[in-house]
C-alpha positions as a Markdown table, in Angstrom:
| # | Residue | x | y | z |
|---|---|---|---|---|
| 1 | Unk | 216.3 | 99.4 | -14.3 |
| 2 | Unk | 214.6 | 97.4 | -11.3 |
| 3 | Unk | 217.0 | 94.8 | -9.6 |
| 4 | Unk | 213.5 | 93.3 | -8.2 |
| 5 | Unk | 215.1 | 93.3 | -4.4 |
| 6 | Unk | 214.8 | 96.1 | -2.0 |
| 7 | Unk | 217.0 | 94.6 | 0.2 |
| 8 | Unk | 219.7 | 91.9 | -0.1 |
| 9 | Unk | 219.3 | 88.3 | -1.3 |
| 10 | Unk | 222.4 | 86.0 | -0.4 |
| 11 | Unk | 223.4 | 82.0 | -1.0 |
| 12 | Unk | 221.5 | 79.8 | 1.4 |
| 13 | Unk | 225.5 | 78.8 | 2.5 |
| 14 | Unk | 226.4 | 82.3 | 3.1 |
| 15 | Unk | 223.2 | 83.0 | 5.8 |
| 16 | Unk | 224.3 | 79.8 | 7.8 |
| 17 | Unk | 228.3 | 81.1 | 7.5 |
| 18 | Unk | 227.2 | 84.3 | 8.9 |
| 19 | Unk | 224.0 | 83.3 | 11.4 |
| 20 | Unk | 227.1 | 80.5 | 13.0 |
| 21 | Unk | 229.3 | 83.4 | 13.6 |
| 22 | Unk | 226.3 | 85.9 | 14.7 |
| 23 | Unk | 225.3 | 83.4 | 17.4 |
| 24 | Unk | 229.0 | 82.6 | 18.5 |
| 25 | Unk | 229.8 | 85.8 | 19.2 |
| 26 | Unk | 226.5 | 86.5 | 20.8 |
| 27 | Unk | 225.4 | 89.6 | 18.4 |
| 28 | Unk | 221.9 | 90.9 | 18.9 |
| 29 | Unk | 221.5 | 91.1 | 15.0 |
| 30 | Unk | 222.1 | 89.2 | 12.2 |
| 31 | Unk | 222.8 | 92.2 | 9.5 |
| 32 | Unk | 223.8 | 95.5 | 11.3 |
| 33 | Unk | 225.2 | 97.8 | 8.5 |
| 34 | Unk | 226.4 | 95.9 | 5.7 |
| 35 | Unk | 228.7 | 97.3 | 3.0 |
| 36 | Unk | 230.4 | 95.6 | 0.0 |
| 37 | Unk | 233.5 | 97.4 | -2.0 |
| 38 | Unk | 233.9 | 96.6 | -5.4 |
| 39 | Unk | 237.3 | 97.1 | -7.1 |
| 40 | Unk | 237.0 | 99.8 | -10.0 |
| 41 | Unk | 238.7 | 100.0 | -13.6 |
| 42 | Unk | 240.7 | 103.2 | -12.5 |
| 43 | Unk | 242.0 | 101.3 | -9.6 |
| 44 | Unk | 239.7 | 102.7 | -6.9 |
| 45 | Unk | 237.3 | 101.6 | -4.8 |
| 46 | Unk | 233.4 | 102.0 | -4.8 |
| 47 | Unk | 231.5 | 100.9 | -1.6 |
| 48 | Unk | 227.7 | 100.2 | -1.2 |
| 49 | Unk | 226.1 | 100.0 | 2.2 |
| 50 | Unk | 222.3 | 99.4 | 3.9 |
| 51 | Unk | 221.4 | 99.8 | 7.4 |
| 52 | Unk | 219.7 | 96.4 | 8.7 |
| 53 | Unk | 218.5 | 95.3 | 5.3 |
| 54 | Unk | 215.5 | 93.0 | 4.9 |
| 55 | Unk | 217.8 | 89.9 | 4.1 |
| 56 | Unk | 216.3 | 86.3 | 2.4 |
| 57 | Unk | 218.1 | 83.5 | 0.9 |
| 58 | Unk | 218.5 | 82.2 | -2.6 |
| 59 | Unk | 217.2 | 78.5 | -3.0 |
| 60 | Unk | 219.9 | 77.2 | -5.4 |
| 61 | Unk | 222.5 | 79.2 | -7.3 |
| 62 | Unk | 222.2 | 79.6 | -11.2 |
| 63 | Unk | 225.4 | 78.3 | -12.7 |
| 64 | Unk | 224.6 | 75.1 | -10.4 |
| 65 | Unk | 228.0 | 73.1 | -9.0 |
| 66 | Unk | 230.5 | 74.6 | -11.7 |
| 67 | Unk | 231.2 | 77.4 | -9.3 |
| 68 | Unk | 232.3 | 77.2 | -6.1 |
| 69 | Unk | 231.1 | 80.9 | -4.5 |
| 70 | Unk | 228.5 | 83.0 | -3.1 |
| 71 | Unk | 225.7 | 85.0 | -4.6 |
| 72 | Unk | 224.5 | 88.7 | -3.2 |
| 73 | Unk | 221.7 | 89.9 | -5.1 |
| 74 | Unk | 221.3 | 94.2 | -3.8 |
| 75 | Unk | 218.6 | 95.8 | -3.8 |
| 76 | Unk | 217.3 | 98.9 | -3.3 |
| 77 | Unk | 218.7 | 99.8 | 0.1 |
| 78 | Unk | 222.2 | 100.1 | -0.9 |
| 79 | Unk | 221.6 | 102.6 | -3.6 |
| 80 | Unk | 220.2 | 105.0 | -1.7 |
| 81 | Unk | 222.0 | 108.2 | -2.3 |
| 82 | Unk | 223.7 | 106.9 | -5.6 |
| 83 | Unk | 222.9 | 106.7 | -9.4 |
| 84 | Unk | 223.3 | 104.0 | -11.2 |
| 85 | Unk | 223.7 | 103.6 | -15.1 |
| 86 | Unk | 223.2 | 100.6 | -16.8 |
| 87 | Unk | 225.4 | 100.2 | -20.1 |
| 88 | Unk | 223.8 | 97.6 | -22.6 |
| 89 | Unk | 226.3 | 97.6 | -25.9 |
């Protein structure tokens, strides 16, 4: 299973949202360490994080203007040190 990114690919809106912040508060990087937490079935919590990862933008989101949200695409970086299995019913 290849997710075809190494790093992290994000909604064109979601770079500017965090590059506006980034240069408000004066930070000397854009993506320091970044971690997403996903909610589990059991009720826990599973957390994914990358050091500084290589970070481009996504042109145009799939499902067009029906929903209003962001996209993260993960790639490699954050599953460093994890498995990952792929069910396909």
């Amino acid at each position: 299973f290849d997710t075809g990114c190494t790093g992290m690919s994000i909604s064109t809106s979601l770079f500017n949202e965090r590059y506006s912040i980034a240069r408000e508060r004066r930070e000397n990087n854009l993506w320091g360490n970044v971690e997403l937490q996903f909610s589990t079935v059991s009720g826990g919590v599973s957390s994914l994080n990358a050091k500084k990862p290589l970070t481009t933008t996504l042109d145009d989101s799939p499902w067009g203007k029906k929903l209003d949200g962001h996209l993260i695409v993960l790639g490699l970086a954050f599953l460093e040190g994890h498995e990952m299995t792929v069910d396909i019913d």
